[in-house]
mmCIF file of the N, C-alpha and C atoms, coordinates in Angstrom:
data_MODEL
# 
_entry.id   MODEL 
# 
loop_
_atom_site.group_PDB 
_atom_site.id 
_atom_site.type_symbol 
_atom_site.label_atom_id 
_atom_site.label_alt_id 
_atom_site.label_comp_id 
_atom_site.label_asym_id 
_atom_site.label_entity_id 
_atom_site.label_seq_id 
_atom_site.pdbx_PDB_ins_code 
_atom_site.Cartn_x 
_atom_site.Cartn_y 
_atom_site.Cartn_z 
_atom_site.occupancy 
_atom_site.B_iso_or_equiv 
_atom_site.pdbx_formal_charge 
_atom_site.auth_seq_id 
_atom_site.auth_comp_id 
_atom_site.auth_asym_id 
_atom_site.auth_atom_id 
_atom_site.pdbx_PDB_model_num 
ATOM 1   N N  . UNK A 1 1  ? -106.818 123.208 20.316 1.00 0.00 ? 1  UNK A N  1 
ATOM 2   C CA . UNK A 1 1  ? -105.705 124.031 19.894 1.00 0.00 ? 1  UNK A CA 1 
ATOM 3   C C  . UNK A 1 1  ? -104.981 123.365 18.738 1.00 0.00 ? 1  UNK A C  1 
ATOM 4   N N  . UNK A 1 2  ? -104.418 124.089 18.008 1.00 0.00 ? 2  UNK A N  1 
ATOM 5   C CA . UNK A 1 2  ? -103.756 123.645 16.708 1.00 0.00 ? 2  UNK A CA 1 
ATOM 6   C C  . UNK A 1 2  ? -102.502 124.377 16.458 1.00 0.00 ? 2  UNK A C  1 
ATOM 7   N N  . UNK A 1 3  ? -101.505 123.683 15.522 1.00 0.00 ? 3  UNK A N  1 
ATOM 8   C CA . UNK A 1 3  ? -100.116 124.657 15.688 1.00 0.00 ? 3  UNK A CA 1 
ATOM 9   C C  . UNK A 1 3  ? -100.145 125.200 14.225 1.00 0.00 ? 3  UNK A C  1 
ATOM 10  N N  . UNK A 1 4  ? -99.156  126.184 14.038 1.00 0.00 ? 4  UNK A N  1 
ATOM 11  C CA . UNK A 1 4  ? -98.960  126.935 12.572 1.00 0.00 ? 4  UNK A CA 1 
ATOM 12  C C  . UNK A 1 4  ? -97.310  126.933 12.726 1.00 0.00 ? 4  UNK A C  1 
ATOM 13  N N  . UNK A 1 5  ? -97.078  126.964 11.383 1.00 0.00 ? 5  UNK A N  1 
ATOM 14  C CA . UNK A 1 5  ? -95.699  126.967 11.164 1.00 0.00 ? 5  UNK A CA 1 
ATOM 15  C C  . UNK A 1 5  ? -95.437  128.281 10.825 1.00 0.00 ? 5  UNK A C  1 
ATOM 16  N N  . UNK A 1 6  ? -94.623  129.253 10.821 1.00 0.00 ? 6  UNK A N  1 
ATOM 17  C CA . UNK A 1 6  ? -94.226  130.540 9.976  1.00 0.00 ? 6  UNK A CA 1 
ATOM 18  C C  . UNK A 1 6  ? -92.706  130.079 9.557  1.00 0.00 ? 6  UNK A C  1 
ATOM 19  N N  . UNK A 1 7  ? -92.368  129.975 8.313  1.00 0.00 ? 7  UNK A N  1 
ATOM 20  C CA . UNK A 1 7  ? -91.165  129.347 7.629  1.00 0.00 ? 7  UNK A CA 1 
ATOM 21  C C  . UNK A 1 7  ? -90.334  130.754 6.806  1.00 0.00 ? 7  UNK A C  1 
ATOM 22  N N  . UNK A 1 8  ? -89.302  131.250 7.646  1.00 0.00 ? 8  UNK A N  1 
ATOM 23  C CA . UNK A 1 8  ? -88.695  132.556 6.980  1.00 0.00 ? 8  UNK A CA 1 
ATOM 24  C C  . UNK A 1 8  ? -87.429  131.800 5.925  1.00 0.00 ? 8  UNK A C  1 
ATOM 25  N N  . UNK A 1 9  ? -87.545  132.122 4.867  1.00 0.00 ? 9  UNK A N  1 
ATOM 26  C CA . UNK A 1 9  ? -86.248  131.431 3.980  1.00 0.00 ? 9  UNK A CA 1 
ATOM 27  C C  . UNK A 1 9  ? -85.299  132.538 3.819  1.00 0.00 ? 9  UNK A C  1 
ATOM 28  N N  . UNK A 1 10 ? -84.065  131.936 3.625  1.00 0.00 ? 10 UNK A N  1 
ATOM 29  C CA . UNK A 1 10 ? -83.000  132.413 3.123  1.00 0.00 ? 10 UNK A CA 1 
ATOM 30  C C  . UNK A 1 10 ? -82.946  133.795 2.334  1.00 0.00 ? 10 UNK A C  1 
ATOM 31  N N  . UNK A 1 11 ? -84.342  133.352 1.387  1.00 0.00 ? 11 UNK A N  1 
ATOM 32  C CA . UNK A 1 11 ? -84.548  134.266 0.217  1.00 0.00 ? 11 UNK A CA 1 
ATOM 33  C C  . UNK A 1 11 ? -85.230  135.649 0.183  1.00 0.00 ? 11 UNK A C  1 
ATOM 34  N N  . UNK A 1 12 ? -85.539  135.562 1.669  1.00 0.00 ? 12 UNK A N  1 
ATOM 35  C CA . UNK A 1 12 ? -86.345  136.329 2.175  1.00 0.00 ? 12 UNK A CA 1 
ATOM 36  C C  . UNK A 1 12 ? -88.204  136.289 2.443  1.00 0.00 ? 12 UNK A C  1 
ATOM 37  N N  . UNK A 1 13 ? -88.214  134.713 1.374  1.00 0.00 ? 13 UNK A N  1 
ATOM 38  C CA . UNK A 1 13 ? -89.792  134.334 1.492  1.00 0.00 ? 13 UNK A CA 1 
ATOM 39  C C  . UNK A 1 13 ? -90.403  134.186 2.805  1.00 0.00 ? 13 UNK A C  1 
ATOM 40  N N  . UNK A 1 14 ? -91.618  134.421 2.891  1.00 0.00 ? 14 UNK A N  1 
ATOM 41  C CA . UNK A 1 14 ? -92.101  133.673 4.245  1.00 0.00 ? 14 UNK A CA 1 
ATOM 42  C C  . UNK A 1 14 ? -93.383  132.652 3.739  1.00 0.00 ? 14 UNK A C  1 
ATOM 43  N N  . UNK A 1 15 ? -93.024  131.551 4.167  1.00 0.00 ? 15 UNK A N  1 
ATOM 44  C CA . UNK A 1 15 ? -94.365  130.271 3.832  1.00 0.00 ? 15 UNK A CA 1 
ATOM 45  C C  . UNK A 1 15 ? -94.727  130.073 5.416  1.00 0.00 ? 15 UNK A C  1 
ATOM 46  N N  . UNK A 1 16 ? -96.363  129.860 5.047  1.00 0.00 ? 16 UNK A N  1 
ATOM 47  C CA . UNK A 1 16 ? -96.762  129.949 5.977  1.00 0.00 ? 16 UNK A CA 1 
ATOM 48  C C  . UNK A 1 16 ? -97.773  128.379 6.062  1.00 0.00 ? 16 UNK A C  1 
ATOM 49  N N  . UNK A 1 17 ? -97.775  127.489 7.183  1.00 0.00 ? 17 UNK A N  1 
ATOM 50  C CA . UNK A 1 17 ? -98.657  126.404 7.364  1.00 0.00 ? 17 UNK A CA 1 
ATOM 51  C C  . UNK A 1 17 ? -99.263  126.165 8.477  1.00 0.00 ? 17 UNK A C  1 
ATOM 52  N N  . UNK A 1 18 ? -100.624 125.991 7.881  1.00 0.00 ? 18 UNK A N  1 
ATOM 53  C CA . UNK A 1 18 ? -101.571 126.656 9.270  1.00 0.00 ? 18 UNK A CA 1 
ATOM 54  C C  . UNK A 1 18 ? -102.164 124.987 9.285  1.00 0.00 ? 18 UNK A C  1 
ATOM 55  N N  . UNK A 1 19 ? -102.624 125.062 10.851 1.00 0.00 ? 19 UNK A N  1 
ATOM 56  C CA . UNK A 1 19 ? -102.853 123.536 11.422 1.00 0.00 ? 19 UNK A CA 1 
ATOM 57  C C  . UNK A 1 19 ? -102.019 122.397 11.302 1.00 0.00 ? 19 UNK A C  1 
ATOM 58  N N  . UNK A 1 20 ? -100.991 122.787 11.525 1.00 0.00 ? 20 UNK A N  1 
ATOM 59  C CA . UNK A 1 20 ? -99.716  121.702 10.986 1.00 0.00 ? 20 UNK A CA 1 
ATOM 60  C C  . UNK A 1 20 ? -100.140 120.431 11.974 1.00 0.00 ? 20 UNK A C  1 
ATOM 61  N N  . UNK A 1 21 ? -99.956  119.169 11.066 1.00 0.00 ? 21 UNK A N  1 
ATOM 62  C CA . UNK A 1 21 ? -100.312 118.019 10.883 1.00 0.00 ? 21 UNK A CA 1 
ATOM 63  C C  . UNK A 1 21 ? -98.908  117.079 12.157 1.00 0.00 ? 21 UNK A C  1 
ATOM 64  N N  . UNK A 1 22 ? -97.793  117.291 11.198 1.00 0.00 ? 22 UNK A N  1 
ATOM 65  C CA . UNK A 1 22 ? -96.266  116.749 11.491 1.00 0.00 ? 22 UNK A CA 1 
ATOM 66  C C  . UNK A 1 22 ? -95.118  117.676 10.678 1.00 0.00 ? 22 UNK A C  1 
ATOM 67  N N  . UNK A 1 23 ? -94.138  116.874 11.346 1.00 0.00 ? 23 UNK A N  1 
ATOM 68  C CA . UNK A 1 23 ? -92.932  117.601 10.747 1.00 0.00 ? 23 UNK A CA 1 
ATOM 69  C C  . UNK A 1 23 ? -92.265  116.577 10.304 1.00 0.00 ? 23 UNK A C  1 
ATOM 70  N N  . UNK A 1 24 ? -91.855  116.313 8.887  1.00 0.00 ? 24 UNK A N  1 
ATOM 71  C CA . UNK A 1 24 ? -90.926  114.713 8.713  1.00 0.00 ? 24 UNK A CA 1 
ATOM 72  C C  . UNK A 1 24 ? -89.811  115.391 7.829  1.00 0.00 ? 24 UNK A C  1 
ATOM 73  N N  . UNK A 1 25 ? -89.180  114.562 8.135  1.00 0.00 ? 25 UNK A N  1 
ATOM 74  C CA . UNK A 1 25 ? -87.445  114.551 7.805  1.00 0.00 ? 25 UNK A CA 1 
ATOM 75  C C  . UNK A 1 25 ? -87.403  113.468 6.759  1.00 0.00 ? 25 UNK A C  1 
ATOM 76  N N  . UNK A 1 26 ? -86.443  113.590 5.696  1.00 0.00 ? 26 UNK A N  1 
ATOM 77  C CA . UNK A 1 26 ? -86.357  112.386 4.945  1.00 0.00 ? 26 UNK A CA 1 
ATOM 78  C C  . UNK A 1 26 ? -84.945  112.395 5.134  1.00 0.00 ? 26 UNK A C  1 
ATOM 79  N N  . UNK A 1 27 ? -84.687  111.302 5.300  1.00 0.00 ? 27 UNK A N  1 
ATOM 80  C CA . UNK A 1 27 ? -83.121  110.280 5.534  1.00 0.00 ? 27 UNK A CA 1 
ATOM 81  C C  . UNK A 1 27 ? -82.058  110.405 4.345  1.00 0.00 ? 27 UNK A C  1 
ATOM 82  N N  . UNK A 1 28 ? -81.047  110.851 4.227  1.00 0.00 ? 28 UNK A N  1 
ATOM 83  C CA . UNK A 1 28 ? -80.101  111.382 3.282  1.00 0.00 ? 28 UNK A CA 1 
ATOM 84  C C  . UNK A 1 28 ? -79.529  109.860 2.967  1.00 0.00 ? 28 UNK A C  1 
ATOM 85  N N  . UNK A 1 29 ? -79.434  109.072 4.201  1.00 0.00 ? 29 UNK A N  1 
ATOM 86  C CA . UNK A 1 29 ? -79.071  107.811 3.787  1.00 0.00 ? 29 UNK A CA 1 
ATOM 87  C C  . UNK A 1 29 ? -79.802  106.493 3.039  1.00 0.00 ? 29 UNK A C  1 
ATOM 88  N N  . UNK A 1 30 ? -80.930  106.649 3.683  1.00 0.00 ? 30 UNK A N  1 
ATOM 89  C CA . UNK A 1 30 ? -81.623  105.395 3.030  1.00 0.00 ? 30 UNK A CA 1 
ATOM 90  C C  . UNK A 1 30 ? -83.116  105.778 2.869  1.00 0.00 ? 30 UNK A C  1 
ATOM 91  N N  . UNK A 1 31 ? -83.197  106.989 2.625  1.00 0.00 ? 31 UNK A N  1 
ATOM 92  C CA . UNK A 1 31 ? -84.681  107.653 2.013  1.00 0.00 ? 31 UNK A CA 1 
ATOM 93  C C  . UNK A 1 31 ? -86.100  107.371 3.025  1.00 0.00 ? 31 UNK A C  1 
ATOM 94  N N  . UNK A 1 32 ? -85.516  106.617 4.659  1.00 0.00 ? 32 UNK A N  1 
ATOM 95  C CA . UNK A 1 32 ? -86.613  106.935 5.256  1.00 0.00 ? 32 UNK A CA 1 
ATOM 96  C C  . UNK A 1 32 ? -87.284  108.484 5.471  1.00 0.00 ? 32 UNK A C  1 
ATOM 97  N N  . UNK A 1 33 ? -88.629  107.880 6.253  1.00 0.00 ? 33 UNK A N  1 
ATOM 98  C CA . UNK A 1 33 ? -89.065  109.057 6.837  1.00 0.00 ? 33 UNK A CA 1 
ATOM 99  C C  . UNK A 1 33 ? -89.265  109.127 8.121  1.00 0.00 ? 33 UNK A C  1 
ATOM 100 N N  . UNK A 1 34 ? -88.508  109.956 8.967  1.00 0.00 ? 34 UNK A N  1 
ATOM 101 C CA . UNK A 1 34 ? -88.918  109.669 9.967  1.00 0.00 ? 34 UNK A CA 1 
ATOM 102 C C  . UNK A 1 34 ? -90.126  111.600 10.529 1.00 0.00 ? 34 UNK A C  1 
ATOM 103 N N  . UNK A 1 35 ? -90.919  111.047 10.992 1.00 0.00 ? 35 UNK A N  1 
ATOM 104 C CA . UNK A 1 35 ? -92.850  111.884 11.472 1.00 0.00 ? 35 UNK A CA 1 
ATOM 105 C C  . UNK A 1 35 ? -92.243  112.729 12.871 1.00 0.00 ? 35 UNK A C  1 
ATOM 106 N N  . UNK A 1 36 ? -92.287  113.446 13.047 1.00 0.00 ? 36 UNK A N  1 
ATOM 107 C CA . UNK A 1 36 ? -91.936  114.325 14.736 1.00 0.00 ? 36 UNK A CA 1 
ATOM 108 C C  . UNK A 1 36 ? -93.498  115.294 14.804 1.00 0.00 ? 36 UNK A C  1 
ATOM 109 N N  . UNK A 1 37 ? -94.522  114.761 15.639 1.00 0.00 ? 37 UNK A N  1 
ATOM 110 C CA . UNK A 1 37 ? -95.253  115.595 16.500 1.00 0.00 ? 37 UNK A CA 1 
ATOM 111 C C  . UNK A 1 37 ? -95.218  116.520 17.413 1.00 0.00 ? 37 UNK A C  1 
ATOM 112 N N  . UNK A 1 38 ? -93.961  116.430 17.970 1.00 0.00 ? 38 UNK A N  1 
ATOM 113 C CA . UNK A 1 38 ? -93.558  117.111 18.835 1.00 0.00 ? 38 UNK A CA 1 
ATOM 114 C C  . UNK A 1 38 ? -92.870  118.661 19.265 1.00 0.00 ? 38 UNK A C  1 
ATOM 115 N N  . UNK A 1 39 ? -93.902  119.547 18.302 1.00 0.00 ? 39 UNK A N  1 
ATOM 116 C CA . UNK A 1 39 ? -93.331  120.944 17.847 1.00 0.00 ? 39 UNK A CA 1 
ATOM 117 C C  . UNK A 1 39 ? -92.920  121.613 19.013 1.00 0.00 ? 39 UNK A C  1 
ATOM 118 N N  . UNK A 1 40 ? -93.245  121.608 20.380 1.00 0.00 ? 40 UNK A N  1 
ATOM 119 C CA . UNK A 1 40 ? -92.292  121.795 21.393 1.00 0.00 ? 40 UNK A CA 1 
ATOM 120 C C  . UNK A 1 40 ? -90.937  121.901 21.470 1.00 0.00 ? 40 UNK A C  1 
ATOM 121 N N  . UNK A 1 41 ? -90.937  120.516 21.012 1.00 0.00 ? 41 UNK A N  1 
ATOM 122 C CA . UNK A 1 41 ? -89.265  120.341 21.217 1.00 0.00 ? 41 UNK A CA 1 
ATOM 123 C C  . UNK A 1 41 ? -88.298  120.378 20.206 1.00 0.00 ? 41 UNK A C  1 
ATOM 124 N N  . UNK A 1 42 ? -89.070  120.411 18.598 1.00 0.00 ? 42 UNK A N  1 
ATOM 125 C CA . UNK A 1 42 ? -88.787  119.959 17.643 1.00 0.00 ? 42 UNK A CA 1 
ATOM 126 C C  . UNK A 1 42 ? -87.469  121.044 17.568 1.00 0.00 ? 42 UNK A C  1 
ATOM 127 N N  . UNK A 1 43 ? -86.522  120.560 16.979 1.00 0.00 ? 43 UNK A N  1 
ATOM 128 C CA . UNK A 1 43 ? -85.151  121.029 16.631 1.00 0.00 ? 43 UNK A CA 1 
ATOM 129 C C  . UNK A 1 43 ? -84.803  121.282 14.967 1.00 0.00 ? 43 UNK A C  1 
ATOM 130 N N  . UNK A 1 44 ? -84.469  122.020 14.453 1.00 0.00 ? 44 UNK A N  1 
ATOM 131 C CA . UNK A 1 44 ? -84.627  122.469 13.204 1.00 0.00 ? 44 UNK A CA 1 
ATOM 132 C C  . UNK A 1 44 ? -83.089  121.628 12.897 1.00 0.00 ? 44 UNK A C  1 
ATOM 133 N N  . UNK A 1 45 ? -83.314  120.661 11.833 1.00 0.00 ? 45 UNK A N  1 
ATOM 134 C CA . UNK A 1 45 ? -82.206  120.095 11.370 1.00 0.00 ? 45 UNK A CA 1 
ATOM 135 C C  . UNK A 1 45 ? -81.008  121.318 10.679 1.00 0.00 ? 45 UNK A C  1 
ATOM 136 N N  . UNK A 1 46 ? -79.745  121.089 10.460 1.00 0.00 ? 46 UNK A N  1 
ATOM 137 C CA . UNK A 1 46 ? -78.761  121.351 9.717  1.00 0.00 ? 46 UNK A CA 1 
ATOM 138 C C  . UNK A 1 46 ? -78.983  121.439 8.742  1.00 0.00 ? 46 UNK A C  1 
ATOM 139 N N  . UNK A 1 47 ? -79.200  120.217 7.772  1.00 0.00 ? 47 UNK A N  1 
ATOM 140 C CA . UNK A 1 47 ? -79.579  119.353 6.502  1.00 0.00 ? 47 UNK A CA 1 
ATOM 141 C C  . UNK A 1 47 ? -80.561  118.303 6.325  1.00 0.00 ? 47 UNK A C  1 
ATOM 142 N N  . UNK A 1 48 ? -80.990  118.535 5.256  1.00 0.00 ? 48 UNK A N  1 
ATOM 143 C CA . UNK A 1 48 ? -81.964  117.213 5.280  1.00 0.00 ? 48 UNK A CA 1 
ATOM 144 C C  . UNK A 1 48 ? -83.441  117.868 4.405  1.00 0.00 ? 48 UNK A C  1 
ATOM 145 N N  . UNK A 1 49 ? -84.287  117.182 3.826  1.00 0.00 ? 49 UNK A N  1 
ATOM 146 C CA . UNK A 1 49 ? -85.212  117.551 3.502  1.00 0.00 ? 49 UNK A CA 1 
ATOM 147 C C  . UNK A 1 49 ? -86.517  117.678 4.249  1.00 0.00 ? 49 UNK A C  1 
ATOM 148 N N  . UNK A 1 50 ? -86.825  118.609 4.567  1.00 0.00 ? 50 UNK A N  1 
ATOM 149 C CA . UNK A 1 50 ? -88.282  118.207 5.708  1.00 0.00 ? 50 UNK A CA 1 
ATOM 150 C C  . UNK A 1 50 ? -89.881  118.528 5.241  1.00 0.00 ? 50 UNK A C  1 
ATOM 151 N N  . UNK A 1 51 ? -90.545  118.125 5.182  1.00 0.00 ? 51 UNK A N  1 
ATOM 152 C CA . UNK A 1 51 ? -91.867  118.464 4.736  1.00 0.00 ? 51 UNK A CA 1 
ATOM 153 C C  . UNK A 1 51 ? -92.934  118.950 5.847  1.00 0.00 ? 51 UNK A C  1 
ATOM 154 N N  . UNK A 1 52 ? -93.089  119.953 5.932  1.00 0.00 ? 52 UNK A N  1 
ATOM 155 C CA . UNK A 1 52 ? -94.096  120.262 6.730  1.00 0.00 ? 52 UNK A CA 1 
ATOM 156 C C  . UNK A 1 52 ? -95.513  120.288 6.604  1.00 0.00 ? 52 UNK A C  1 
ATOM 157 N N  . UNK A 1 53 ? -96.256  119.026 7.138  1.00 0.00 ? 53 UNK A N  1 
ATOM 158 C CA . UNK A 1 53 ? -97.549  118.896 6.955  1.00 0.00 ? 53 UNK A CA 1 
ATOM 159 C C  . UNK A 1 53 ? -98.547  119.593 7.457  1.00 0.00 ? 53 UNK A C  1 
ATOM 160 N N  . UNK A 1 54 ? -99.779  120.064 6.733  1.00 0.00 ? 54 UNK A N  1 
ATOM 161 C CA . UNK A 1 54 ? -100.878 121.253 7.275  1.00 0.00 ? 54 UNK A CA 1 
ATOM 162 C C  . UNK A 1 54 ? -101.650 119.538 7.542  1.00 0.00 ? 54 UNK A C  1 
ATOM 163 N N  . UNK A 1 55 ? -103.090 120.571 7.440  1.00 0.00 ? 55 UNK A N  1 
ATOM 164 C CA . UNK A 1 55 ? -104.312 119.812 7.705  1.00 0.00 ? 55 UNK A CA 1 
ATOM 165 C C  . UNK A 1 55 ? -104.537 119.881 5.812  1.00 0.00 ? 55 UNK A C  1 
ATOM 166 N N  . UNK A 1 56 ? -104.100 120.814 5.711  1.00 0.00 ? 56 UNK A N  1 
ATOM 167 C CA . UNK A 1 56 ? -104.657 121.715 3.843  1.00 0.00 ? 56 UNK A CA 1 
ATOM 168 C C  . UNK A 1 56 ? -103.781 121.696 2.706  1.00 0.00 ? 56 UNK A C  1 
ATOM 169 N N  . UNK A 1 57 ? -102.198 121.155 3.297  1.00 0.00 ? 57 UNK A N  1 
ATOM 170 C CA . UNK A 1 57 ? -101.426 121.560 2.387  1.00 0.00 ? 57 UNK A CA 1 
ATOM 171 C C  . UNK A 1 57 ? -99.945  120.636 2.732  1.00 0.00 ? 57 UNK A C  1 
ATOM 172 N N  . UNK A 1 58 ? -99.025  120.727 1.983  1.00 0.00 ? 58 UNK A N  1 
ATOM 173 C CA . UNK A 1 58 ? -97.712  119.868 2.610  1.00 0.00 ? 58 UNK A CA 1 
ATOM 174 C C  . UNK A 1 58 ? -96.632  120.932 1.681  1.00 0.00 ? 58 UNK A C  1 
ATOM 175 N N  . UNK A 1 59 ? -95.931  121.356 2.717  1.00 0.00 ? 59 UNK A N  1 
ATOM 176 C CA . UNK A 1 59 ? -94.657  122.425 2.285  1.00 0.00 ? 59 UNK A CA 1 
ATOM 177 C C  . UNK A 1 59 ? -93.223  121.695 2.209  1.00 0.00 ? 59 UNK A C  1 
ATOM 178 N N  . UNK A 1 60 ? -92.134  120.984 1.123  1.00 0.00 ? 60 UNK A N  1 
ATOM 179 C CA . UNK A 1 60 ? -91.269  120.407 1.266  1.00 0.00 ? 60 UNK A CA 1 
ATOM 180 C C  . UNK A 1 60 ? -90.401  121.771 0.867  1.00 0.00 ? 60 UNK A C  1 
ATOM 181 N N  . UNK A 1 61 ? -89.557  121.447 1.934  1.00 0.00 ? 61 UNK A N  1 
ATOM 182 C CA . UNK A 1 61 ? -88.064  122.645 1.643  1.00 0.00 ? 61 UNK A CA 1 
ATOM 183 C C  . UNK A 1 61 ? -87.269  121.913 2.103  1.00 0.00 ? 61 UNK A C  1 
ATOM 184 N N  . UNK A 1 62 ? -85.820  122.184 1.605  1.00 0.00 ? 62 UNK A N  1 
ATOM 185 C CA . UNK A 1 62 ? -83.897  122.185 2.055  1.00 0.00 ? 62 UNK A CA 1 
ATOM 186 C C  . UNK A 1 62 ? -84.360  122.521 3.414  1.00 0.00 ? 62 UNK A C  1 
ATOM 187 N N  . UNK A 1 63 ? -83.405  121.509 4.448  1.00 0.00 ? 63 UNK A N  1 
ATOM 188 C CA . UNK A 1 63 ? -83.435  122.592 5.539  1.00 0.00 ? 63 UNK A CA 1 
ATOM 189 C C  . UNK A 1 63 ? -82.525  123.791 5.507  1.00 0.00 ? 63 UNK A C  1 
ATOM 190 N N  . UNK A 1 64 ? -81.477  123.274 4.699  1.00 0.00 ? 64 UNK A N  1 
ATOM 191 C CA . UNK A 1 64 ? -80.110  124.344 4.386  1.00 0.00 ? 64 UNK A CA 1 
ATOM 192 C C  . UNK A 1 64 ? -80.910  125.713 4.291  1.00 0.00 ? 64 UNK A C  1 
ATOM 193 N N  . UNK A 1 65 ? -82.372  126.097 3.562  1.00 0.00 ? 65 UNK A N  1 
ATOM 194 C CA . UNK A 1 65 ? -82.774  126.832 2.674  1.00 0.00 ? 65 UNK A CA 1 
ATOM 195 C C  . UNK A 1 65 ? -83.450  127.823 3.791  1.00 0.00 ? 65 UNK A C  1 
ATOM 196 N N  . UNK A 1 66 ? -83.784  127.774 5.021  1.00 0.00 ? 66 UNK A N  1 
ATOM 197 C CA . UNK A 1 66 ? -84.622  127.840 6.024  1.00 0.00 ? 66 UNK A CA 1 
ATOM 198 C C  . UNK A 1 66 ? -83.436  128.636 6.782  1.00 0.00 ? 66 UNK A C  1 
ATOM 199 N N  . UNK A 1 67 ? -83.649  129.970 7.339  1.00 0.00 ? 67 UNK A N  1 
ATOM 200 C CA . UNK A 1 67 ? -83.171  131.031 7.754  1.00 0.00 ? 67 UNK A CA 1 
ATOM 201 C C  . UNK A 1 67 ? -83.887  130.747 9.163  1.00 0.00 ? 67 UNK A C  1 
ATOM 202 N N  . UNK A 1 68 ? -85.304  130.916 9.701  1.00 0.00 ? 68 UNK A N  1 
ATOM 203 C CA . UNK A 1 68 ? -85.984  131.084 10.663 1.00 0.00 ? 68 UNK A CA 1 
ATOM 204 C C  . UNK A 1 68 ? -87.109  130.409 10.790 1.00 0.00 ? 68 UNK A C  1 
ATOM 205 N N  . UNK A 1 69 ? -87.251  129.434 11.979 1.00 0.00 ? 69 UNK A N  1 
ATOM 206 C CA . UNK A 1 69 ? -88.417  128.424 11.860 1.00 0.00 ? 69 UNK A CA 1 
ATOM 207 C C  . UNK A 1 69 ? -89.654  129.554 12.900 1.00 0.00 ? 69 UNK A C  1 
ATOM 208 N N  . UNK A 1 70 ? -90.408  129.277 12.849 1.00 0.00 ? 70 UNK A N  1 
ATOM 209 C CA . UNK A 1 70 ? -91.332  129.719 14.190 1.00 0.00 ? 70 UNK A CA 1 
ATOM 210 C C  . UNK A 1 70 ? -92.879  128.582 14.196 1.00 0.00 ? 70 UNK A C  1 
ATOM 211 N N  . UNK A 1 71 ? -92.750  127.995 15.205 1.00 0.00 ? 71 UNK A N  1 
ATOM 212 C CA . UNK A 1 71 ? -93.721  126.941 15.680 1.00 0.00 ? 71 UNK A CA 1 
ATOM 213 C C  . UNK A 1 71 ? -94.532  127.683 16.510 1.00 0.00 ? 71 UNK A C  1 
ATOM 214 N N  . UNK A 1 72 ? -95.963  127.683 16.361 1.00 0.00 ? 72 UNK A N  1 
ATOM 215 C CA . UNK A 1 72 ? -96.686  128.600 17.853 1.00 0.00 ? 72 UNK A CA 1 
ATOM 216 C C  . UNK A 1 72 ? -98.084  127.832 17.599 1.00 0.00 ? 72 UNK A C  1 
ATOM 217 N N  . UNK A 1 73 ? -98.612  127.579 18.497 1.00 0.00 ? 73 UNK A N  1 
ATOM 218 C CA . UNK A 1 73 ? -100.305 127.451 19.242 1.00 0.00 ? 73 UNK A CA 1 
ATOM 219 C C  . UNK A 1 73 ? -101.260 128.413 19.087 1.00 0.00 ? 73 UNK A C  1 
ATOM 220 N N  . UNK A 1 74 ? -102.622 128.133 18.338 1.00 0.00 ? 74 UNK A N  1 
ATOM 221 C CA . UNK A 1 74 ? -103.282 129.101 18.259 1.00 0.00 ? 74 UNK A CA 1 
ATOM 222 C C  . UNK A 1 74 ? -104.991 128.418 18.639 1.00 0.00 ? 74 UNK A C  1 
ATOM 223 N N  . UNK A 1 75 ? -105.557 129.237 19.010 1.00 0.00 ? 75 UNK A N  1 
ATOM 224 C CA . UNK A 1 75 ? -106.575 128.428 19.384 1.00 0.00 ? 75 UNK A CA 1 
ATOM 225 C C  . UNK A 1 75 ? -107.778 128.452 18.559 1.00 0.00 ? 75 UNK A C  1 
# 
């Protein structure tokens, strides 16, 4: 099984990332990164920059910019 992201923006776009890899956050303070596998539980930041990794591709957005996350399992 593998997960997909569906990413609804603000703007009305929808990006889409299929076989997502991780979800990383970059640090407003000191430019870490911190990796979250854990699309279960994963919590959609406030702020912050997050990159969402495929198997195929890497999507960086604002989280500000991000209207509607959707994480799901596909087999």
């Amino acid at each position: 099984m593998s997960w997909n992201a569906e990413i609804v923006l603000k703007s009305g776009k929808v990006v889409a990332v299929a076989d997502l890899v991780s979800i990383n956050r970059v640090s407003q303070s000191d430019s870490s990164v911190s990796k979250n596998t854990d699309f279960e539980n994963f919590t959609l930041p406030s702020k912050g920059i997050l990159s969402f990794v495929g198997k195929n591709h890497i999507v960086w957005l604002e989280s500000s910019d991000i209207e509607y996350l959707s994480l799901f399992r596909v087999n």
